[in-house]
C-alpha positions as CSV (number, residue, x, y, z in Angstrom):
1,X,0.0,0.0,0.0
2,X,1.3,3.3,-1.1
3,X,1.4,6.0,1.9
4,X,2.6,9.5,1.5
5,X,6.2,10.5,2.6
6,X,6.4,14.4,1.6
7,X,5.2,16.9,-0.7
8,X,7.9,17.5,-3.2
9,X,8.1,21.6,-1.8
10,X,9.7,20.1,0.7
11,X,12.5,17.9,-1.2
12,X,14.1,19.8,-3.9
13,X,16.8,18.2,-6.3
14,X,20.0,17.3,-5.0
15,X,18.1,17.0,-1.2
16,X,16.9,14.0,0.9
17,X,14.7,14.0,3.2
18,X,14.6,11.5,6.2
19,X,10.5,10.5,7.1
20,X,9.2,8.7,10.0
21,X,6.8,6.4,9.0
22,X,5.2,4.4,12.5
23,X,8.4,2.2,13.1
24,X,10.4,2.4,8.9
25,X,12.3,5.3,8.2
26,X,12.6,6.0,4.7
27,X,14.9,8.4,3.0
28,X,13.3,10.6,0.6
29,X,16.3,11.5,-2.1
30,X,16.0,13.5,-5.3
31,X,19.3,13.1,-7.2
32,X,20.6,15.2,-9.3
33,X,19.5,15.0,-12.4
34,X,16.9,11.9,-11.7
35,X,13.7,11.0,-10.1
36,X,12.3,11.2,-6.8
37,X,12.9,7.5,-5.1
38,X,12.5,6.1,-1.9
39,X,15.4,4.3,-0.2
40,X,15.5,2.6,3.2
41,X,16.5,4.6,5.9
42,X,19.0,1.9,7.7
43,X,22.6,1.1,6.9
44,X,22.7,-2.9,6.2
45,X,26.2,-2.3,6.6
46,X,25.8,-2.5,10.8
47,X,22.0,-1.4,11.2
48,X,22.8,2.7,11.8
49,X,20.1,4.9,10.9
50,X,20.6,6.9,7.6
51,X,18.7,10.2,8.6
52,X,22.0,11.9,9.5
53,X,23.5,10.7,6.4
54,X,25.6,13.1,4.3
55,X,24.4,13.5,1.2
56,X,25.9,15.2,-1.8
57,X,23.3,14.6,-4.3
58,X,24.3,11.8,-5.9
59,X,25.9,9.3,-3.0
60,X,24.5,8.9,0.8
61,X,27.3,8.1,3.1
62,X,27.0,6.8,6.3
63,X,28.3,8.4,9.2
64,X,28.8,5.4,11.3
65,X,31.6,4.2,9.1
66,X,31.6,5.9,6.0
67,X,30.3,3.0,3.7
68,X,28.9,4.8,0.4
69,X,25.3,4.4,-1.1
70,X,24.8,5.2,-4.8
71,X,21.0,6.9,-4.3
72,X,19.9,6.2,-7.9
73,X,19.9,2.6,-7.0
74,X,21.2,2.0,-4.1
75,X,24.3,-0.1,-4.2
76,X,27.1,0.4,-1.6
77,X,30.0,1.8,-3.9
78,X,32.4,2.5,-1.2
79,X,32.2,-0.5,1.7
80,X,31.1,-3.9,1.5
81,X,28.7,-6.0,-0.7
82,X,25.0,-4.6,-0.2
83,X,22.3,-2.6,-0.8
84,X,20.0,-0.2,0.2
85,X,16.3,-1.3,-0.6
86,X,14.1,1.4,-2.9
87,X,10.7,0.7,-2.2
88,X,8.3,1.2,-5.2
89,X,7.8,5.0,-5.5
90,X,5.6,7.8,-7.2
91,X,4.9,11.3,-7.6
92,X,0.9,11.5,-6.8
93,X,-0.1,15.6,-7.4
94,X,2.7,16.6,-5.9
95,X,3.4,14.3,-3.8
96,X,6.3,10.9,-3.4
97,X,4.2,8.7,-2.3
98,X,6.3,4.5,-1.7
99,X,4.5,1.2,-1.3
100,X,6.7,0.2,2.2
101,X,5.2,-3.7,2.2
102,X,8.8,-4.6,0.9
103,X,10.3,-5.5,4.4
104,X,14.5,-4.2,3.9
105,X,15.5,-7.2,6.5
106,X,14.2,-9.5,3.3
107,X,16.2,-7.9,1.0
108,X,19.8,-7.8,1.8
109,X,22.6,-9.1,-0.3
């Protein structure tokens, strides 16, 4: 089921956007020069949370221990073997709306 997780006003290109939804937190990214996606909000590196991830547009990083997420996709470019999970994502009038049944746990490499 799709839920909302901001209005785009409030995520511009080249931002993210960490959202509290009950117990997921989702990272709201806009690369630069891409789409609004939706990526899971926890490093599957060592479990830290992403919402005070630095984030130059392109690449999250994790503070914990630097590991590097490529936020088009995903994929951990500077660190070990995995990824972060996009959850299916759209732009509803205005709005990113993701479909947060995928469960990240499930989904590591």
């Amino acid at each position: 089921m799709y839920v909302k997780l901001c209005d785009l006003a409030d995520l511009e290109e080249g931002a993210m956007l960490p959202v509290g939804i009950g117990y997921t937190l989702v990272l709201a990214v806009w690369p630069l020069g891409g789409e609004p996606r939706a990526l899971q909000g926890i490093c599957p590196h060592a479990g830290h949370l992403l919402m005070d991830a630095r984030f130059d547009g392109r690449h999250l990083t994790c503070r914990a221990h630097d590991w590097v997420f490529d936020s088009t996709n995903g994929l951990c470019t500077v660190g070990g073997l995995c990824t972060l999970v996009e959850y299916p994502s759209q732009v509803r009038n205005g709005e990113l709306h993701a479909d947060l049944d995928v469960h990240p746990n499930r989904l590591y490499r």
